[in-house]
gemmi code that builds the backbone of each chain (N, CA, C; Angstrom):
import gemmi

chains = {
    "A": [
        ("UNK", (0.824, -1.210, 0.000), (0.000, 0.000, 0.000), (0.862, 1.265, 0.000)),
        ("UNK", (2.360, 1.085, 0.311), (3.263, 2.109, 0.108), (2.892, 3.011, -0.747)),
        ("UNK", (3.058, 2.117, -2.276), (3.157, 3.083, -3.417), (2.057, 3.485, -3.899)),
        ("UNK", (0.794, 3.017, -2.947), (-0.850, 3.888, -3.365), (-0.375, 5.072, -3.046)),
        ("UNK", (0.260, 5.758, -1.564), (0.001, 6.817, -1.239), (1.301, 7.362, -2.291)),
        ("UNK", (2.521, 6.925, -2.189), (3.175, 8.018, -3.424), (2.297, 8.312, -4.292)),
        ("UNK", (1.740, 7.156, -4.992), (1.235, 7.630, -6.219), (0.018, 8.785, -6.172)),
        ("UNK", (-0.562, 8.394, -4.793), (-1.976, 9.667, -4.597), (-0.774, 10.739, -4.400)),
        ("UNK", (-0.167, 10.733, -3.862), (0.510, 11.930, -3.241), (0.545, 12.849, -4.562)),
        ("UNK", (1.244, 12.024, -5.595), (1.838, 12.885, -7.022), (0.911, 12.618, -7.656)),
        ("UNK", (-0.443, 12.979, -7.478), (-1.307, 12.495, -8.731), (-1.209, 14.085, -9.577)),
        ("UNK", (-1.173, 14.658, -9.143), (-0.991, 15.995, -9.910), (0.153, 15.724, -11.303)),
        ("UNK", (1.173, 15.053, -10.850), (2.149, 15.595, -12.069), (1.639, 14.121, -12.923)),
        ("UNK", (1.213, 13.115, -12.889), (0.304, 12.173, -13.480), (-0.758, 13.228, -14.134)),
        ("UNK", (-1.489, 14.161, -13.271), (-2.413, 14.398, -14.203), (-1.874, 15.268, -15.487)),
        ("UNK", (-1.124, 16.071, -14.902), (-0.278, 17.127, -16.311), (0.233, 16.412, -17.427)),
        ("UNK", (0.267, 15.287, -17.222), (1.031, 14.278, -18.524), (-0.081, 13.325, -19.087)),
        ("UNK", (-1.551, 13.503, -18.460), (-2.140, 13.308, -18.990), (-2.062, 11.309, -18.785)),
        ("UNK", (-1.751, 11.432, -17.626), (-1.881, 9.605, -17.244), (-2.537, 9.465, -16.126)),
        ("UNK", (-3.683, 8.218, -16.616), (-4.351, 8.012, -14.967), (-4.133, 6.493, -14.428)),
        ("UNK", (-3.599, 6.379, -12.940), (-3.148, 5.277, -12.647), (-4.190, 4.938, -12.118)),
        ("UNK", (-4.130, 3.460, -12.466), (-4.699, 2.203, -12.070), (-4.327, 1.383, -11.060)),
        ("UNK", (-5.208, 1.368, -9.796), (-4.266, 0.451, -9.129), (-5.385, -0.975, -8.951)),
        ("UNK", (-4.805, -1.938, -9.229), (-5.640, -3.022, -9.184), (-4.750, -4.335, -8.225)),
        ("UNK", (-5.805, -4.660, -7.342), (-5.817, -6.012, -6.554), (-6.850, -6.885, -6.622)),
        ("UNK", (-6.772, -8.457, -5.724), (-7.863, -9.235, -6.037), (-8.666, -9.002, -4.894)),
        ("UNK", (-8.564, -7.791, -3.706), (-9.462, -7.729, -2.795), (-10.817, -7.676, -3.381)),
        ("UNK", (-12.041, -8.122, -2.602), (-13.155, -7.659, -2.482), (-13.706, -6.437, -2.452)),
        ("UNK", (-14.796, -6.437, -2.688), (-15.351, -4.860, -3.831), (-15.229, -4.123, -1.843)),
        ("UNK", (-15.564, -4.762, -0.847), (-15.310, -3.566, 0.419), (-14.369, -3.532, 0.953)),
        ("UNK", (-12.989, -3.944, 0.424), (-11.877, -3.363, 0.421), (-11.708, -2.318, -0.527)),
        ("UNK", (-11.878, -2.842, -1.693), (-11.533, -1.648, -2.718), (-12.402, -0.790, -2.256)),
        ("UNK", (-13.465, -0.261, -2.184), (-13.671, 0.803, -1.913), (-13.364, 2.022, -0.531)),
        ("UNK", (-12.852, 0.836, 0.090), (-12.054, 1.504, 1.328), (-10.723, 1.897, 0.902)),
        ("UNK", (-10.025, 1.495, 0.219), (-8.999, 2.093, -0.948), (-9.280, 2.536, -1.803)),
        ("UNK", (-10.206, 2.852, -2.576), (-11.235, 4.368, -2.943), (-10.813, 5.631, -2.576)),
        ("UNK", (-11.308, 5.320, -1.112), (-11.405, 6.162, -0.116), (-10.148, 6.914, 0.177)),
        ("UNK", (-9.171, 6.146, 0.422), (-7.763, 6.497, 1.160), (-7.128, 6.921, -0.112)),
        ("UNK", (-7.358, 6.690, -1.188), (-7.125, 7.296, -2.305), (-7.219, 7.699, -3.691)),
        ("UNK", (-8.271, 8.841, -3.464), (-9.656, 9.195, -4.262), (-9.137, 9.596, -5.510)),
        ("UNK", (-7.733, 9.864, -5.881), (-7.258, 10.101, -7.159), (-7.087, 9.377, -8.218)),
        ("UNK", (-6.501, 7.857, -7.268), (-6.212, 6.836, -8.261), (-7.431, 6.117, -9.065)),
        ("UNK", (-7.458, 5.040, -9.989), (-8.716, 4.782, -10.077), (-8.543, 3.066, -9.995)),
        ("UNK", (-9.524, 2.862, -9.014), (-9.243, 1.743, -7.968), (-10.209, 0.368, -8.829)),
        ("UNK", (-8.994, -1.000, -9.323), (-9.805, -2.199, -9.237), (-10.343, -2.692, -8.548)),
        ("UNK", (-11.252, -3.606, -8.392), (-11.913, -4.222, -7.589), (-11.865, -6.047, -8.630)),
        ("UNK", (-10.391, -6.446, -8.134), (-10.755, -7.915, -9.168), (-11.160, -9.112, -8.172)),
        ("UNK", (-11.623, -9.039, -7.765), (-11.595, -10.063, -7.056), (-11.990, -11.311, -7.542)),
        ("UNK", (-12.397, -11.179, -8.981), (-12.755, -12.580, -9.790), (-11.243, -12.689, -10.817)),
        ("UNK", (-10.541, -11.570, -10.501), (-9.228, -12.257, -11.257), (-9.106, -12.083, -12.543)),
        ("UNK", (-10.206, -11.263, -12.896), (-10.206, -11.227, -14.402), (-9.059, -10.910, -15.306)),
        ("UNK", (-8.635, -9.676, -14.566), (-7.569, -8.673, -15.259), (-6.375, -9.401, -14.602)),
        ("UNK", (-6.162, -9.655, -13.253), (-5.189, -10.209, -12.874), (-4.406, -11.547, -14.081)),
        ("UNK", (-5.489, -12.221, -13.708), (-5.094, -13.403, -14.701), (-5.114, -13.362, -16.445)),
        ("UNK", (-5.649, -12.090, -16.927), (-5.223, -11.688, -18.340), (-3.594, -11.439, -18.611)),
        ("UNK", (-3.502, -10.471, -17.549), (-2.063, -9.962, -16.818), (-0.833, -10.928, -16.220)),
        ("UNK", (-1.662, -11.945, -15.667), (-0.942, -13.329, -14.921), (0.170, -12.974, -14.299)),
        ("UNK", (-0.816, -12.215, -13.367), (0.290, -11.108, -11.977), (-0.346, -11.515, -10.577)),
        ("UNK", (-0.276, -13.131, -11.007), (-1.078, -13.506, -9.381), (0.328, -14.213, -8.891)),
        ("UNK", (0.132, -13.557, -7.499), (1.307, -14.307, -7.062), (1.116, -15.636, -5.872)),
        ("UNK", (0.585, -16.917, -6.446), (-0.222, -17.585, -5.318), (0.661, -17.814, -3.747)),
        ("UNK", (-0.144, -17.851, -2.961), (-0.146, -17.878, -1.339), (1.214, -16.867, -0.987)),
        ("UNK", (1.192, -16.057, -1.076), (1.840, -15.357, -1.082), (1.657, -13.710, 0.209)),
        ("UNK", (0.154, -14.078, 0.044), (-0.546, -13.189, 0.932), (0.043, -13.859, 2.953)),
        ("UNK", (-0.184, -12.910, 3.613), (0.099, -12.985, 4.674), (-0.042, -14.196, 5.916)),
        ("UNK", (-1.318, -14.615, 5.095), (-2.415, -15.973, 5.673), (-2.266, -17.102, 4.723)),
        ("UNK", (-0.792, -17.025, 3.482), (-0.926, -17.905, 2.503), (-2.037, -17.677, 0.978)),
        ("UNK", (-2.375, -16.809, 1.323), (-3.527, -16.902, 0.593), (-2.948, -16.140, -0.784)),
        ("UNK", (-3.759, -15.929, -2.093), (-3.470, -15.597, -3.202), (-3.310, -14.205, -3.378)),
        ("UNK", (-2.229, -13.213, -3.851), (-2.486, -12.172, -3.940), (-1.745, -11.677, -5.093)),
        ("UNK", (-2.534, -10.513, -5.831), (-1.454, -9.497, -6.925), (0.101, -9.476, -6.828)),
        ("UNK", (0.656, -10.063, -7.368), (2.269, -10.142, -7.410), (2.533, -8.189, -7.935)),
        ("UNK", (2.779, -7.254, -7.047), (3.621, -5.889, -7.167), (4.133, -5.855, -8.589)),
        ("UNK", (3.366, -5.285, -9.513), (3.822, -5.291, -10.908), (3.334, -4.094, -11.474)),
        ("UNK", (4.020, -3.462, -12.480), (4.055, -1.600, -12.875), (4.066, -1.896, -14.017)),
        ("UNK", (2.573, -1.657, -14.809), (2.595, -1.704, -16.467), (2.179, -0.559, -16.685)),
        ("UNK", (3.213, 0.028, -17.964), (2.964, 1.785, -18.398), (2.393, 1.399, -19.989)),
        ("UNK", (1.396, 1.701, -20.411), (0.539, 1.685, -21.454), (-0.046, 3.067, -22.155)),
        ("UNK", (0.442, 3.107, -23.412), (-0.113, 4.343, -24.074), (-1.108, 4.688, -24.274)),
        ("UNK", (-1.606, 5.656, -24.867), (-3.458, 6.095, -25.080), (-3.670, 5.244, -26.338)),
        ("UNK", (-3.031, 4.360, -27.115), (-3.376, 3.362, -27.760), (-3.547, 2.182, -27.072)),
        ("UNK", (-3.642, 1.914, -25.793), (-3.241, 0.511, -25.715), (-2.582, -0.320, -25.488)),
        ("UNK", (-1.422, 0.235, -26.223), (-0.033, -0.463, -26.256), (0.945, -0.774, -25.207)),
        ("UNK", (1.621, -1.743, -24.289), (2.552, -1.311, -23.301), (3.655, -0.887, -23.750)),
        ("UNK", (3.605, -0.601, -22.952), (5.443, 0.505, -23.050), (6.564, 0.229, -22.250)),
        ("UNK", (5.702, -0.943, -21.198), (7.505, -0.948, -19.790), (6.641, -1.857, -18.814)),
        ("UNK", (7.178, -2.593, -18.466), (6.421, -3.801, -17.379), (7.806, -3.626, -16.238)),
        ("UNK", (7.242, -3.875, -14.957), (8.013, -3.447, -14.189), (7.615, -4.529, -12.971)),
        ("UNK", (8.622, -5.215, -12.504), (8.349, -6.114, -10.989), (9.702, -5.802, -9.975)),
        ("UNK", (9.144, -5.429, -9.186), (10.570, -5.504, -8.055), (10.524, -6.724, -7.420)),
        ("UNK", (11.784, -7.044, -7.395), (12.620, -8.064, -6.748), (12.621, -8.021, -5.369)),
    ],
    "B": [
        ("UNK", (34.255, 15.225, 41.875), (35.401, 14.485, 41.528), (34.026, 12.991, 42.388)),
        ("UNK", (33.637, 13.240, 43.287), (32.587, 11.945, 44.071), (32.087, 11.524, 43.103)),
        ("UNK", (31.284, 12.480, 41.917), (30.458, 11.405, 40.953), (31.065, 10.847, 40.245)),
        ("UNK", (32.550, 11.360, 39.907), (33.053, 10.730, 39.074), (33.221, 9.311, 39.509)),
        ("UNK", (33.605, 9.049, 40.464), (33.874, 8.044, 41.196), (32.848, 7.191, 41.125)),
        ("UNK", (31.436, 7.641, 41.438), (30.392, 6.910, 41.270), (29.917, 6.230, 39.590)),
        ("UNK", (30.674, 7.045, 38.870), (29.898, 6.405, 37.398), (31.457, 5.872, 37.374)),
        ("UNK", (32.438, 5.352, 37.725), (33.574, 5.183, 37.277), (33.148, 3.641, 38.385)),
        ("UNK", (32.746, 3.667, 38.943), (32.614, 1.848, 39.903), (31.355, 1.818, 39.261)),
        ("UNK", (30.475, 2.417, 38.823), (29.383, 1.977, 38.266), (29.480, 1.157, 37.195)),
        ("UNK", (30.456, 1.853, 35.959), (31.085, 1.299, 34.886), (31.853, 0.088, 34.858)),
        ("UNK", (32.652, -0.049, 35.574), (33.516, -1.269, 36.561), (32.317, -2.389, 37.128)),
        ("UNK", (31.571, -1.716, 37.563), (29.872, -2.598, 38.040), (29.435, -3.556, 36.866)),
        ("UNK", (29.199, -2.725, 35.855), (28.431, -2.906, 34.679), (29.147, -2.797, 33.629)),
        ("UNK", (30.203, -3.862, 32.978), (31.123, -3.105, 31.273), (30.148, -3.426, 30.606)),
        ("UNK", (30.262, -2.697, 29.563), (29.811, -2.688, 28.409), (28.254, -2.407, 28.636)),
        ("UNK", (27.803, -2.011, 29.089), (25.938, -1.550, 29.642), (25.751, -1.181, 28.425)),
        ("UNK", (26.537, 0.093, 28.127), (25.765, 0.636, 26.782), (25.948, 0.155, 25.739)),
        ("UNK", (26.671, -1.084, 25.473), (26.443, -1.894, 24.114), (24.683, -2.223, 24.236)),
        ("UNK", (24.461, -2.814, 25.677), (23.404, -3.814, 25.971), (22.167, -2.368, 25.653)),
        ("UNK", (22.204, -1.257, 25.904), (21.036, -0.177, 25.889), (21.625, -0.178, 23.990)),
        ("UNK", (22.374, 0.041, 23.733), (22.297, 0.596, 22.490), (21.814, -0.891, 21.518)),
        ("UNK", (22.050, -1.797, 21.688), (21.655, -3.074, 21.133), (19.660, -3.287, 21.025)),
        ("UNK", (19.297, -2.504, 22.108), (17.849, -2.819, 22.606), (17.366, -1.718, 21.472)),
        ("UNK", (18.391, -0.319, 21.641), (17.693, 0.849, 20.810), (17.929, 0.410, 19.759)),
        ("UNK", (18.676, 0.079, 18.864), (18.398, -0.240, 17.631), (17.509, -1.362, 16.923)),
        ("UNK", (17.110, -2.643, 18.118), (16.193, -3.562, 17.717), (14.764, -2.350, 17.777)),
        ("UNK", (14.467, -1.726, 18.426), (13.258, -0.744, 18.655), (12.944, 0.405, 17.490)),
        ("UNK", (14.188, 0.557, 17.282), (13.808, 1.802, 16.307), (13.907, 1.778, 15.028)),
        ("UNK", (14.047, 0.410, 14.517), (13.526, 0.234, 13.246), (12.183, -0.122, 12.993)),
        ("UNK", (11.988, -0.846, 13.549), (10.039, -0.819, 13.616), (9.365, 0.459, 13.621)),
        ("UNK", (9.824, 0.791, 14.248), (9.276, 2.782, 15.105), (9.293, 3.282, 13.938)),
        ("UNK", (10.200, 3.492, 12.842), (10.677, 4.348, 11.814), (10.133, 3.672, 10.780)),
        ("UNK", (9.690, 2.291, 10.501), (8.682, 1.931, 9.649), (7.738, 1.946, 9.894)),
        ("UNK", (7.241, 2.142, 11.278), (5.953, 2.292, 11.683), (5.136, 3.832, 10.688)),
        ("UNK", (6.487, 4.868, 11.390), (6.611, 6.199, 10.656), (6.349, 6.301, 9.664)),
        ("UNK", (7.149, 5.332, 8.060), (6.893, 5.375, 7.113), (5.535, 4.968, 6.572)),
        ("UNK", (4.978, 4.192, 7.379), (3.720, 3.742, 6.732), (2.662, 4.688, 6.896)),
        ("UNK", (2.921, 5.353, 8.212), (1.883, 6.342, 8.419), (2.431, 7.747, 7.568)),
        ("UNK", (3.408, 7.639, 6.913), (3.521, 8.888, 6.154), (3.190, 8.273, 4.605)),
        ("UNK", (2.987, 7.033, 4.402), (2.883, 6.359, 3.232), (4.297, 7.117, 1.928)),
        ("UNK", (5.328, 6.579, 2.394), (6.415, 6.874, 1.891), (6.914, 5.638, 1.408)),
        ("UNK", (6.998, 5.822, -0.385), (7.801, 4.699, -1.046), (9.314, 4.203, -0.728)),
        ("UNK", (9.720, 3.090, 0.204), (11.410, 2.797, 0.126), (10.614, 1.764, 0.611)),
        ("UNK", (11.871, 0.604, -0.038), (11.645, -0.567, 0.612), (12.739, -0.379, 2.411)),
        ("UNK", (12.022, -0.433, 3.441), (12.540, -0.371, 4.348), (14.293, -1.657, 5.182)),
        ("UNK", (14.889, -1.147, 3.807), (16.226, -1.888, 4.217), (16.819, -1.686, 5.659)),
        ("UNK", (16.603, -0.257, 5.763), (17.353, 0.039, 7.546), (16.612, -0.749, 8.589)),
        ("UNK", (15.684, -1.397, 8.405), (14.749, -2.365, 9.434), (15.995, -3.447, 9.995)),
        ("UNK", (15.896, -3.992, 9.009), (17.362, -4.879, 9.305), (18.525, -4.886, 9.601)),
        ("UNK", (19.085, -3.615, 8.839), (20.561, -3.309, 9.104), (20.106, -2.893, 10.581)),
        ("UNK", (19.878, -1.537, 11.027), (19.356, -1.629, 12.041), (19.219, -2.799, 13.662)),
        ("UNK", (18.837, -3.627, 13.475), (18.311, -5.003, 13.820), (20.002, -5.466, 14.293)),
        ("UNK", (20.736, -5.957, 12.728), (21.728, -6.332, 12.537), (23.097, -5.314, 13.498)),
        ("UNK", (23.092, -4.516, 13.372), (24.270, -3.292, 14.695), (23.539, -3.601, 15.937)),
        ("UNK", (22.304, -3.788, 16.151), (21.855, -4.465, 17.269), (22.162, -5.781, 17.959)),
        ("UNK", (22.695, -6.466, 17.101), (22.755, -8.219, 16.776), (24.723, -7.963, 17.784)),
        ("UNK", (25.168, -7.060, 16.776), (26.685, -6.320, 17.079), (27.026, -5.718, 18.429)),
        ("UNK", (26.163, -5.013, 18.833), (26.116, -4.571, 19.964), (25.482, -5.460, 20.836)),
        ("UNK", (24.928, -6.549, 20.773), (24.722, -7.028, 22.262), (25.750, -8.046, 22.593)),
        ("UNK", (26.432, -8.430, 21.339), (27.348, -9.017, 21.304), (28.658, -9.130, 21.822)),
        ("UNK", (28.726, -7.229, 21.204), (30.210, -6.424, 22.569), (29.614, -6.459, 23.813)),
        ("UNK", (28.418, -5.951, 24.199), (27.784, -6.034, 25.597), (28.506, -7.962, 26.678)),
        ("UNK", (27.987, -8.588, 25.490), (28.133, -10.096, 25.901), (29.926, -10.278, 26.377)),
        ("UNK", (30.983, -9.643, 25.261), (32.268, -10.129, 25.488), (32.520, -9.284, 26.821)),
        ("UNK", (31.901, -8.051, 27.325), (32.732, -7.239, 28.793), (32.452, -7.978, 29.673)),
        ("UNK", (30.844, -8.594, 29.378), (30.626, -8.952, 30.790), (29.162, -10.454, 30.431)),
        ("UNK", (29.091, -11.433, 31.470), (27.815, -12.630, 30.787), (27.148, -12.345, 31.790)),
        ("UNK", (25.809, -12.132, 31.077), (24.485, -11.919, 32.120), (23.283, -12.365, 31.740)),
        ("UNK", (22.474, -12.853, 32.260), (21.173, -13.525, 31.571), (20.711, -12.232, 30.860)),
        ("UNK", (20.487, -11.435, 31.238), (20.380, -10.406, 30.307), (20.475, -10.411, 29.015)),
        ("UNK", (21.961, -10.144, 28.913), (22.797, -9.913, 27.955), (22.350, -11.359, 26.827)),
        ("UNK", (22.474, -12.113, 27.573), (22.149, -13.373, 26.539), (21.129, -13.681, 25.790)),
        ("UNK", (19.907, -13.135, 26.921), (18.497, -13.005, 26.461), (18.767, -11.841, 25.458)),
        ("UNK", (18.932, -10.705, 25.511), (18.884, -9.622, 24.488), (19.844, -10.136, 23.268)),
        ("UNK", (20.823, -11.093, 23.307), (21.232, -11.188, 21.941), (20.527, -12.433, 21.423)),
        ("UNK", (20.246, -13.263, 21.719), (19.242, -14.063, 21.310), (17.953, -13.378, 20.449)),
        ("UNK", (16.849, -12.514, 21.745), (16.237, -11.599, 20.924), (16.242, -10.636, 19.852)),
        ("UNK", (17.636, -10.252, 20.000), (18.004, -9.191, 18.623), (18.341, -9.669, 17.683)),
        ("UNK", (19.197, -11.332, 17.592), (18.786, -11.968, 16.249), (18.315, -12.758, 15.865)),
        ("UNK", (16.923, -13.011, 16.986), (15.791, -13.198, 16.143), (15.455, -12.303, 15.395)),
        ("UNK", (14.852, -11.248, 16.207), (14.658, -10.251, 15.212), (15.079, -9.963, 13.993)),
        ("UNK", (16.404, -9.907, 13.832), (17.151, -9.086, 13.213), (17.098, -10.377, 11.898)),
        ("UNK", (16.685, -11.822, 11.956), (16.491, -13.097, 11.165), (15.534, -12.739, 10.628)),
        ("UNK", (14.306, -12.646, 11.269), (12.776, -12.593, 10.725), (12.738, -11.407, 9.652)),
        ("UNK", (13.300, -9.888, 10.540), (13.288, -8.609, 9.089), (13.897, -8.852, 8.038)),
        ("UNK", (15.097, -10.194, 8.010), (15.627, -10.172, 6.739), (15.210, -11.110, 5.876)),
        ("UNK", (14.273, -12.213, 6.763), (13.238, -13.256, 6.301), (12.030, -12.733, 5.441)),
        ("UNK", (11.857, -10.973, 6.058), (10.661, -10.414, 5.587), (11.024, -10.024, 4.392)),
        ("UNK", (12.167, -9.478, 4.520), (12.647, -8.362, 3.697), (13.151, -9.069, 2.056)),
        ("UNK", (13.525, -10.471, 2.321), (14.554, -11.192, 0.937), (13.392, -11.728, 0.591)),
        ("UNK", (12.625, -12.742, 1.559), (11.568, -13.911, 0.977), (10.250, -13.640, 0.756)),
        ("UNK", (9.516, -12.809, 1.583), (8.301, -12.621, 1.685), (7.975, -11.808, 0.814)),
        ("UNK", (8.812, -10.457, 1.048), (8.444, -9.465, 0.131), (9.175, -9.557, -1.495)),
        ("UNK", (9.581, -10.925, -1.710), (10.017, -11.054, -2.985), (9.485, -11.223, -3.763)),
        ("UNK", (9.391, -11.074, -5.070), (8.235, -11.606, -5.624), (8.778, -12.727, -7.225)),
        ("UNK", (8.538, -13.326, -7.711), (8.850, -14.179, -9.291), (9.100, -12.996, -10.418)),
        ("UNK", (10.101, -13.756, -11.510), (10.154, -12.120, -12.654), (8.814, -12.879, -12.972)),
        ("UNK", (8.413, -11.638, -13.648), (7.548, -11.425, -14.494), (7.372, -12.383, -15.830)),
        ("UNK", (6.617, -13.104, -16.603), (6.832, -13.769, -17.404), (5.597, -14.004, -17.976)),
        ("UNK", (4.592, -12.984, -17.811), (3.007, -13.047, -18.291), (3.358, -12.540, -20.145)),
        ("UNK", (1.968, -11.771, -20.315), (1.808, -11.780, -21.511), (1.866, -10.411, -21.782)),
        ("UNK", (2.017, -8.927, -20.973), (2.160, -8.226, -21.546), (3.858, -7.530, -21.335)),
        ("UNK", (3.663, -7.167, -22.803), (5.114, -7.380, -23.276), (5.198, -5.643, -24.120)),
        ("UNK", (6.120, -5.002, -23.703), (6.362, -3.465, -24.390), (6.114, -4.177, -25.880)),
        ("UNK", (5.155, -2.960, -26.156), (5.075, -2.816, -28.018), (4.206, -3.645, -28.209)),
        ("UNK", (3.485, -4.265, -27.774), (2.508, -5.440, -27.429), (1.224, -4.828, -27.369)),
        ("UNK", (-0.022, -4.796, -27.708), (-1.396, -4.461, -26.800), (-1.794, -5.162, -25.540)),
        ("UNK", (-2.168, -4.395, -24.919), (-2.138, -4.491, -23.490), (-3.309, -5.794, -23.601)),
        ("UNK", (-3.219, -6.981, -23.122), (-3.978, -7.950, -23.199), (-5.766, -7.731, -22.890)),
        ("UNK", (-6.497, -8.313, -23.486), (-7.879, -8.214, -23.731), (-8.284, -8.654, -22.250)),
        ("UNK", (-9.666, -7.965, -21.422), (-9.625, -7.988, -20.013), (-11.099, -7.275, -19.840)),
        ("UNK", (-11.684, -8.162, -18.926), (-13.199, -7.135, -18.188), (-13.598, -7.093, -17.502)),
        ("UNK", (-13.327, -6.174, -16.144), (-13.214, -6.635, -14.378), (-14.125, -5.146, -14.477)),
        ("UNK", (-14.597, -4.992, -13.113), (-15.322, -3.564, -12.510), (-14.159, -2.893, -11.666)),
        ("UNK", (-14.327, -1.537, -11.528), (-14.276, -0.792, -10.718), (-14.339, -0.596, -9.287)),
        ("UNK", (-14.020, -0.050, -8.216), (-14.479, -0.238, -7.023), (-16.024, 0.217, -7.062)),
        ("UNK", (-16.372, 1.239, -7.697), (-17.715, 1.882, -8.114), (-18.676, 0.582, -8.395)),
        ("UNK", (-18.042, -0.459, -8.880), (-19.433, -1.402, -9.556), (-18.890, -1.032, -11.194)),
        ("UNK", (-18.673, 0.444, -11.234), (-18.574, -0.041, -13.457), (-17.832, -1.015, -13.819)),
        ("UNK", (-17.793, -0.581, -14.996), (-16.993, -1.647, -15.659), (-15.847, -1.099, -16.504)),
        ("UNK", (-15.151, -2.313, -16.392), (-13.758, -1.713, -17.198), (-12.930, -2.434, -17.783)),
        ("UNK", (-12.537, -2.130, -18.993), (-12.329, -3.431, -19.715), (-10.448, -2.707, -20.584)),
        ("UNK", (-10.196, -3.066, -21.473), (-9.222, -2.880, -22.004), (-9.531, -1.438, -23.172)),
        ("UNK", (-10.907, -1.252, -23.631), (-11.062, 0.031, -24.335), (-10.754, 1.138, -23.456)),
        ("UNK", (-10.885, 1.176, -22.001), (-10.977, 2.060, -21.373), (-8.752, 2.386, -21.252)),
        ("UNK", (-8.558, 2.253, -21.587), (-6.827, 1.991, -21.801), (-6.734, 2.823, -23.030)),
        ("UNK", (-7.415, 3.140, -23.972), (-7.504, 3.875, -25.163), (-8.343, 5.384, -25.191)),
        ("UNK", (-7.801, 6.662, -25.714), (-8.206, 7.553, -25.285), (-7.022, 8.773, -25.334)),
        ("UNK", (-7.121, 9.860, -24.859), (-7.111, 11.235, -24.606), (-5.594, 11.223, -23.553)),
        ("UNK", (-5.458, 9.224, -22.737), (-4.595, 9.611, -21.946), (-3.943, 8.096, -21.764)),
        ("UNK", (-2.389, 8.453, -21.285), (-1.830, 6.941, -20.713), (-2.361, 6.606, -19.525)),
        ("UNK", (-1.635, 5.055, -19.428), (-2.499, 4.576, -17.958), (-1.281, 3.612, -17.410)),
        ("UNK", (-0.896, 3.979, -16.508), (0.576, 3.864, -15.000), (-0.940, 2.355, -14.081)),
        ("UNK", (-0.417, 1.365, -14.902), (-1.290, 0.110, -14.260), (-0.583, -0.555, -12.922)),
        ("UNK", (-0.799, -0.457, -11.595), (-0.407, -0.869, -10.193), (-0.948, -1.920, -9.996)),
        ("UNK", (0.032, -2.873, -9.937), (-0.893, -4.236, -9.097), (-0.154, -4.150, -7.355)),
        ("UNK", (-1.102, -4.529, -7.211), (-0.538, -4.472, -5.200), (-1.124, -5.337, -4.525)),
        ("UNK", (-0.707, -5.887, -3.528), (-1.054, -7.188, -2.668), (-2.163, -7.060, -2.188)),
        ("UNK", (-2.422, -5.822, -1.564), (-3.537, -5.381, -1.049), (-3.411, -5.116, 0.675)),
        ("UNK", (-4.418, -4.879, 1.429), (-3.970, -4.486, 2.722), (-3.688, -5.320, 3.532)),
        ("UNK", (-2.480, -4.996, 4.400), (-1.673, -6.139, 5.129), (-2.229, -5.892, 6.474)),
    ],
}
model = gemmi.Model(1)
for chain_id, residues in chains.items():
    chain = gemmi.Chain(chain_id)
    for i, (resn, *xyz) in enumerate(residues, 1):
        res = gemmi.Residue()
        res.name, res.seqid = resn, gemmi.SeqId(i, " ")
        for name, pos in zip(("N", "CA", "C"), xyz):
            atom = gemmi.Atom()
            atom.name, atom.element = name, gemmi.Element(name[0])
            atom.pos, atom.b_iso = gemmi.Position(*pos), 0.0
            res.add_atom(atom)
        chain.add_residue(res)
    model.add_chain(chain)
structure = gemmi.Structure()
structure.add_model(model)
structure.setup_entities()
């Protein structure tokens, strides 16, 4: 959740360049919207059926705190076509 | 010149004390200072947790060679546990697999149709448009 708040923090110079970040996990729709909340700039997934995750195949299984399945930390930059431009995972 | 005397048999009392206080402060104040970071929601991966931990691990250690005290033994025991687990957190947990999915620079961003926190919907057209899109995947809340 670190890099939600950088990223809310700087949503301004995101907006001047004309990019809107996405932040997507497989929480449940009342998590995401409690991360909505905490950060009303970004524009918040709600996958919890995995859809996009697993298009993406950025699940990182049991991995979560309790073992359980979660979004493997991954940074895809995509143009106003569509297109990606830079995939990004930290180590 | 009396107090001197008094922290000078005190010291003689107790060698090395302040390895054993400074060993405790550094297992303490890396937590404290990530505690900090989270509540300032500041991007670093918190490496000083450990190092930290680790001069702690060091210092109870000199504490241990002046002088042996259940103390002393208990606190270096505890400090590298500690100082095991943050680097357990830090290499394994928070590691993650490369990447090896399907979207690939120069590529279209793979075909996809999940909702919103709102309930809409949102699919891969919404990626096309007026603007780029900085895509975050994140574990979610810990």
């Amino acid at each position: 959740m670190i890099e939600l708040g950088e990223l809310e923090r700087t949503h301004e110079e995101f907006a001047k360049r004309h990019v809107q970040v996405v932040a997507v996990s497989i929480e449940g729709l009342d998590d995401s919207i409690k991360t909505q909340k905490d950060f009303p700039h970004l524009v918040v997934v709600s996958d919890a059926e995995r859809k996009l995750i697993s298009a993406v195949e950025a699940l990182h299984p049991g991995a979560g705190k309790n073992h359980e399945d979660v979004a493997a930390p991954t940074t895809i930059l995509v143009d106003n076509k569509g297109m990606v431009r830079w995939v990004y995972r930290p180590r | 010149m009396n107090e001197q005397n008094q922290s000078s048999t005190a010291t003689r009392r107790h060698p090395g004390r302040v390895y054993l206080f400074l060993a405790v402060l550094f297992a303490l104040v890396g937590p404290a200072l990530y505690f900090g970071q989270l509540s300032a929601k500041v991007l670093t991966t918190p490496w000083y947790v450990p190092l930290l931990a680790t001069a702690g691990v060091a210092s109870a250690a000199l504490a241990l060679l002046r002088a042996r005290s259940i103390w002393r033994w208990a606190a270096i025991i505890l400090v590298t546990l500690l100082a095991a687990a943050e680097w357990a957190f830090l290499l394994v947990a928070m590691g993650t697999p490369a990447y090896t999915g399907p979207a690939k620079s120069g590529q279209a961003f793979p075909a996809f149709a999940t909702s919103l926190a709102d309930g809409s919907a949102f699919s891969q057209s919404d990626l096309k448009g007026d603007q780029g899109t900085v895509m975050v995947f994140f574990r979610g809340h810990w």
